[in-house]
C-alpha positions as CSV (number, residue, x, y, z in Angstrom):
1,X,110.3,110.5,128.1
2,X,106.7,110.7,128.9
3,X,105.0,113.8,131.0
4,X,104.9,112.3,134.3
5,X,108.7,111.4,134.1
6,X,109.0,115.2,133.3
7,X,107.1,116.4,136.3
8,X,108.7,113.7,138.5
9,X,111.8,115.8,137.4
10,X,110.2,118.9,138.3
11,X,109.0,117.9,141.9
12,X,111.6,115.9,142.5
13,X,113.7,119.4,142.2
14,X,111.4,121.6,143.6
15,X,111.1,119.7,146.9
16,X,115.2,119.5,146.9
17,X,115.4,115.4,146.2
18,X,117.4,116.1,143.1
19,X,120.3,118.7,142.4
20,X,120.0,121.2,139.9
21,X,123.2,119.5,137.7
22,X,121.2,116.2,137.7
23,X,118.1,117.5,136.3
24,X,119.5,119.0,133.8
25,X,121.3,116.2,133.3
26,X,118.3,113.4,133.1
27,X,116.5,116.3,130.9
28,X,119.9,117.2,128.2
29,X,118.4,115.1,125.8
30,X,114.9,115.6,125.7
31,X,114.4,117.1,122.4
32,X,116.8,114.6,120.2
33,X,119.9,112.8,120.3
34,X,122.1,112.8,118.0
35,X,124.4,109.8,116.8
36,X,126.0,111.0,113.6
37,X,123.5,108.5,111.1
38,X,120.3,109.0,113.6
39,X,118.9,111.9,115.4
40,X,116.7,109.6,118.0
41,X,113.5,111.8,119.0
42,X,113.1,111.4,122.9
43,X,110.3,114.1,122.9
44,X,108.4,111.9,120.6
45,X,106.7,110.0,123.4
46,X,105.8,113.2,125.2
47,X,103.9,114.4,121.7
48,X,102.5,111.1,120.7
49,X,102.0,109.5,123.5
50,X,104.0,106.4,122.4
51,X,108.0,106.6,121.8
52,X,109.8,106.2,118.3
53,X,109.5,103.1,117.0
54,X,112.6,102.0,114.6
55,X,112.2,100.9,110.9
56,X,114.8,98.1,110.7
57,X,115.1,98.2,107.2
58,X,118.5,98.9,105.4
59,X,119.9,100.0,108.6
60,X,123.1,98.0,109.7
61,X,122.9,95.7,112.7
62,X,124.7,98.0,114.2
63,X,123.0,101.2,114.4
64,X,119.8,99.3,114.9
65,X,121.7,97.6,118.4
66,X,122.7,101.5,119.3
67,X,118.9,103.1,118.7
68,X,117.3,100.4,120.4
69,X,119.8,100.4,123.4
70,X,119.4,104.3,123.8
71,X,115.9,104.4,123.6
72,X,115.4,101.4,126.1
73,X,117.3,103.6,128.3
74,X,114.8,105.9,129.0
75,X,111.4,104.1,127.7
76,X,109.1,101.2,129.5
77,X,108.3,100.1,125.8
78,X,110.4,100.1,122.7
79,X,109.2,98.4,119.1
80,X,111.5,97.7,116.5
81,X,110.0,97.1,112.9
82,X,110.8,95.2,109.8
83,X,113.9,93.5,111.9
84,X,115.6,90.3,110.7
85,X,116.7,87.7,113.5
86,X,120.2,88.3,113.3
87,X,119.5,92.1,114.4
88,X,117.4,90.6,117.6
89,X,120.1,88.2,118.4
90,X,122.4,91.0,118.4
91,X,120.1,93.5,120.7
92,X,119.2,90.3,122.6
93,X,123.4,90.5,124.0
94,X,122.4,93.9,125.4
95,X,118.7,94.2,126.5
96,X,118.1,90.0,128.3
97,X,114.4,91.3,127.7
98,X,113.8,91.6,123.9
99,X,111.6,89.5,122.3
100,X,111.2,88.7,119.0
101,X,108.0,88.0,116.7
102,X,109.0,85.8,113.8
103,X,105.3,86.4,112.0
104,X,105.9,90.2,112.2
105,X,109.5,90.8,112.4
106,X,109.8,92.9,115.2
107,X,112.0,93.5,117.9
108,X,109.8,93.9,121.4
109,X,110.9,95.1,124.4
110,X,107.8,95.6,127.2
111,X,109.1,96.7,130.8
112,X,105.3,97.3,131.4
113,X,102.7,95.4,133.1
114,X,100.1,95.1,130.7
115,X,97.4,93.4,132.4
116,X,95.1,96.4,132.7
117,X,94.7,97.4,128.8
118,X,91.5,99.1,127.9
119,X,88.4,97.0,127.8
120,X,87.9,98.6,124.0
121,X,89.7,96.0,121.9
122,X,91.1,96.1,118.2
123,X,89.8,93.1,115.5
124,X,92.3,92.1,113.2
125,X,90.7,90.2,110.0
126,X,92.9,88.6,107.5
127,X,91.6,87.7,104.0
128,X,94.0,84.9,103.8
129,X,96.9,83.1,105.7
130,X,99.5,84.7,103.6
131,X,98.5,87.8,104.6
132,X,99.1,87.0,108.3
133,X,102.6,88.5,108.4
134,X,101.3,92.0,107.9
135,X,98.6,91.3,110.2
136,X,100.8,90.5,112.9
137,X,102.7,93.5,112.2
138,X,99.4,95.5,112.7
139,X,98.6,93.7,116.0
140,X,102.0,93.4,117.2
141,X,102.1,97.4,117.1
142,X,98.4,97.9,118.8
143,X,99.0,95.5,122.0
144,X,102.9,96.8,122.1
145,X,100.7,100.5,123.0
146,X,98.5,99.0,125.3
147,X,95.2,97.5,123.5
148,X,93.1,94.4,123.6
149,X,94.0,92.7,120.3
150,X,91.6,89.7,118.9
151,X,92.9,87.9,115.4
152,X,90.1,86.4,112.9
153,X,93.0,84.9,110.1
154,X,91.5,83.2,106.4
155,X,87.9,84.9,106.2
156,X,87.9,86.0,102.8
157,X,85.3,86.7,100.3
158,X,85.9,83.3,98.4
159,X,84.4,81.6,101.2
160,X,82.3,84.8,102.9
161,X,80.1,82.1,105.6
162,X,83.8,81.8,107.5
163,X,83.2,85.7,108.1
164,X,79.5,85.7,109.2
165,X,80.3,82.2,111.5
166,X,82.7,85.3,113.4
167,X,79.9,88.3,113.6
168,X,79.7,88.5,117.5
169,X,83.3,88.6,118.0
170,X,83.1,91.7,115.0
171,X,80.3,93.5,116.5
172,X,81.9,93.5,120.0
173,X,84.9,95.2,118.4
174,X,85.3,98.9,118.3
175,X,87.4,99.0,115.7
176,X,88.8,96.5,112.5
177,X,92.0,96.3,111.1
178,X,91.1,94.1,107.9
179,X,94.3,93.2,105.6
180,X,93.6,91.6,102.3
181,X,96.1,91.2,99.0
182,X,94.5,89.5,95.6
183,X,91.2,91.5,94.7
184,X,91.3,93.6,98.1
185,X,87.5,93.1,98.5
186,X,86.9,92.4,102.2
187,X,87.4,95.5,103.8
188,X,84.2,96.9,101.7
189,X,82.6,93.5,102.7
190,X,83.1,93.9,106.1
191,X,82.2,97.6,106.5
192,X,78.6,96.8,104.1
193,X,77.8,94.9,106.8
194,X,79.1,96.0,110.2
195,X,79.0,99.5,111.4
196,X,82.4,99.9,113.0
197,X,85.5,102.0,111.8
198,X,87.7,99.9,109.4
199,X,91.6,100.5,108.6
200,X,92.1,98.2,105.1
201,X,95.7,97.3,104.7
202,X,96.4,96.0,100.9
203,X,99.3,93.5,100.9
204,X,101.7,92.7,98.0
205,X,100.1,88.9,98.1
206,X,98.6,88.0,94.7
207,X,99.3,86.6,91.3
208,X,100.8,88.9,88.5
209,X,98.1,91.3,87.9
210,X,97.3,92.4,91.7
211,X,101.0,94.2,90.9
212,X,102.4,93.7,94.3
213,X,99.4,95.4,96.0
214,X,98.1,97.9,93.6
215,X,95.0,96.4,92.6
216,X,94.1,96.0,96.4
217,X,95.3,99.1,97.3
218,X,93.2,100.9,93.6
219,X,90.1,98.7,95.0
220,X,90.2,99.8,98.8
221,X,90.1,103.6,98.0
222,X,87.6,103.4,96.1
223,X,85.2,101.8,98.1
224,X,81.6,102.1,97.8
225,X,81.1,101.3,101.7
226,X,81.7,104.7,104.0
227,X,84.2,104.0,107.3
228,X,86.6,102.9,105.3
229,X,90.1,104.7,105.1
230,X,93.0,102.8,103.3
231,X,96.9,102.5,104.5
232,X,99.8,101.3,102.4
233,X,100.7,98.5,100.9
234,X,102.1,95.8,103.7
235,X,102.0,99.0,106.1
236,X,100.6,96.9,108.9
237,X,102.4,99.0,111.3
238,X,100.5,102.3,110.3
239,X,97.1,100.3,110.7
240,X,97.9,99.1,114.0
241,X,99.1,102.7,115.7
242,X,96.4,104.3,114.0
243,X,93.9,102.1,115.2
244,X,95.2,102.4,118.6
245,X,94.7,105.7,118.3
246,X,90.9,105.1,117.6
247,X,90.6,102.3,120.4
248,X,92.1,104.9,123.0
């Protein structure tokens, strides 16, 4: 429940278009819900700006149907993470809406109209096509909160002239998402040679000794390069709301 709705309410009372009983009733569960195996957070939105989103992961089909139905209650936008088809088939029988984003694995349902997003816009650089997946994630996320979201996939440093042949659609970014696995080398790359705010995302894409992301992850914090700040491994989601938080 986002402020306005809440001072809708509050109007809406005040000028006697609502009873007491039924503000109070649209209100009763502003702070949290609770389900028995989830507490669903419906003041989150009035906090962040943005309501919960739901990790799908190791959570049943059937608890992720019953958080995604109760939040789609009372939210214009609800994201569902890390979801496998059959979950979205089975949210897809209660919300005729839903979409779902193979690449990314998530669950979108978008009662907005989204044409008017911020003229700002988030770059999202991939150092190779397996790392697309996460990328997607990242971008998924952003334009599911309301950003511009431009993708630049397979630019990577074993081939660095398919980066520079994209350096006016990077410079009229204002900020980069750049998600590499093997080495993890383009995010430093990229910020030696453009000045904009840079969100590396390490993936678990690599041969043996990258260790499922640690070597990219060991090699993006400690780059030499300043604007760079480093999420975890595959976390594609925490790029993309962070860097919505920088676009906005």
């Amino acid at each position: 429940m986002h402020e306005q709705e809440i001072k809708k309410i509050m109007t809406d009372l005040k000028n006697g278009k609502v009873e007491v009983d039924d503000a109070i009733k649209k209100l009763k569960f502003l702070p949290f819900e609770d389900l028995g195996f989830a507490k669903i957070d419906h003041h989150r939105a009035l906090r962040k700006g943005f309501p919960e989103v739901v990790f799908c992961q190791n959570k049943t089909i059937k608890q992720v149907v019953e958080i995604v139905k109760i939040l789609s209650r009372d939210n214009s936008v609800v994201l569902a993470t890390r979801a496998t088809i059959e979950m979205f088939k089975a949210v897809k029988k209660h919300i005729k809406n839903a979409e779902y984003n193979e690449k990314s694995r998530t669950i979108i349902i978008n009662k907005k109209n989204n044409e008017h997003r911020p003229k700002n816009k988030i770059l999202i650089l991939t150092a190779g096509t397996s790392d697309i997946n996460v990328a997607e994630e990242a971008a998924v996320v952003a334009e599911s909160m309301g950003n511009k979201v431009e993708r630049v996939y397979d630019v990577g440093v074993a081939g660095l002239h398919r980066l520079l042949n994209n350096k006016d659609q990077i410079e009229d970014a204002n900020v980069l998402i750049v998600v590499a696995g093997m080495d993890g080398v383009l995010p430093s790359v990229v910020s030696g040679l453009f000045g904009k705010p840079i969100i590396a995302v390490p993936t678990s894409v690599g041969y043996g000794a990258s260790f499922k992301g640690i070597a990219p992850l060991l090699t993006m914090l400690n780059s030499c390069s300043p604007g760079v700040v480093v999420v975890n491994i595959d976390n594609g989601f925490g790029a993309g709301y962070f860097a919505s938080m920088i676009n906005k």
